[in-house]
Each structure stands twice: as C-alpha cells, then as structure tokens.
C-alpha positions in Angstrom: -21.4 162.7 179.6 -20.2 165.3 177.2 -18.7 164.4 173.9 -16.1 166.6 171.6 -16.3 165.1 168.2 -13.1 166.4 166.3 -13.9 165.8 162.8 -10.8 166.2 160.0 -8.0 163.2 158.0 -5.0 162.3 158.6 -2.3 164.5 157.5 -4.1 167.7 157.9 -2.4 170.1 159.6 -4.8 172.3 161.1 -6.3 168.6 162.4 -3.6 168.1 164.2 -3.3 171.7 165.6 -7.1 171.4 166.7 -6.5 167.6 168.3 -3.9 169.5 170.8 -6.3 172.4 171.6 -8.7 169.7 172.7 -5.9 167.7 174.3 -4.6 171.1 176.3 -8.1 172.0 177.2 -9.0 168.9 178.8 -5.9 168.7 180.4 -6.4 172.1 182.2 -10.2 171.3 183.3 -10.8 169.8 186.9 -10.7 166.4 187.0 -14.0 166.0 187.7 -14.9 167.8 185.0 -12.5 166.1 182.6 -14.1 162.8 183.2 -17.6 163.8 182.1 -15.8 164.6 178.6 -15.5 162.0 176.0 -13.1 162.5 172.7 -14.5 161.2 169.4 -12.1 161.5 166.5 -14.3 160.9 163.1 -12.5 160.5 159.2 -14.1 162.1 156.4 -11.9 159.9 154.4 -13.6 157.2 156.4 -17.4 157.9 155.8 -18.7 159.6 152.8 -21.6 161.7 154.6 -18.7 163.4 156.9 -16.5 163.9 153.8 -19.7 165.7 151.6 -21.1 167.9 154.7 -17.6 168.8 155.8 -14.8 168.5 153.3 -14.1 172.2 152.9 -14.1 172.8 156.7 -12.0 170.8 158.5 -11.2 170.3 161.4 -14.5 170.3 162.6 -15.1 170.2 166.2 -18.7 169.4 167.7 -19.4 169.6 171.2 -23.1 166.8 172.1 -23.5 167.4 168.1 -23.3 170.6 167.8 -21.2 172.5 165.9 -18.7 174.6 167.9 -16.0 175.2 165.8 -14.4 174.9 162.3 -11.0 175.7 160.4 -9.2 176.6 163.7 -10.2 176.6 167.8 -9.9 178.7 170.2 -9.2 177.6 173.6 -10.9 180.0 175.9 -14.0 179.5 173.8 -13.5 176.0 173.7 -13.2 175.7 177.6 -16.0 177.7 178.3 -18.6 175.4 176.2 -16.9 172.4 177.4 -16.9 173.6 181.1 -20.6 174.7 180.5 -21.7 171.6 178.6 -20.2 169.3 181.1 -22.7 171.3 184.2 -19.6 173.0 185.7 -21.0 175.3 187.6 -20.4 179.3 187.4 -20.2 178.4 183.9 -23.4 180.0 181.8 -24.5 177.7 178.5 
C-alpha cells in the first residue's frame, strides 16, 4: 500500500488547491493502481511537531514519508511518483 500524506489546516487555500491535485490524480490512475493508494490528511493545528517542522510550508504532500512536494503540486510529477511508488509498471522510481 502506498500512502499520500497531505499535510496543511483548514482554511488554507493552497491546501485545498493541493487536496484536488491529489483527488484528480487518483481519479485518473487505473483502478488497480488507485486501490494500492491511501489518503492521509494531517493538521498542523492538530499536532504541534507537524505545526513546528512544517508551518511555513504548507501544504505539504508526502508520498510512504517522504517528502514529495511543498507550497504547490504538480500533477504530472505527482502521478509519476504515485504510479511508480504504487509498482505500476513502465513507471521508473
């Protein structure tokens, strides 16, 4: 299983913007590729080590932990990780 972990608050803008890259990007993938994906949405309002490491960055988008993208995210680039993290294959990681 692959997880996106979308990191921002509520009422943020570019959070929002972000959320629906991730929405439209899953949308697009095969099916079967879609269902290896999991969404995690995390508050920094919610937990004080988020809010510290990544106040001045959000959203924050993190694809098995790692970081993949911050301030704004691009959908090709986003689909191609994804797509390679979630062992599509033709897809280099």
């Amino acid at each position: 299983m692959t997880t996106i972990t979308l990191i921002g608050k509520d009422g943020c803008h570019l959070c929002d913007v972000a959320r629906g890259v991730v929405e439209h990007v899953l949308a697009e993938m095969p099916e079967d590729a879609a269902d290896r994906v999991e969404v995690v949405e995390k508050s920094i309002l919610e937990d004080d080590a988020l809010y510290a490491e990544w106040w001045e960055k959000i959203p924050v988008v993190l694809i098995d932990d790692r970081v993949h993208a911050h301030w704004r995210v691009a959908p090709e680039r986003l689909r191609e990780a994804v797509m390679a993290a979630a062992g599509v294959k033709g897809v280099a990681r």
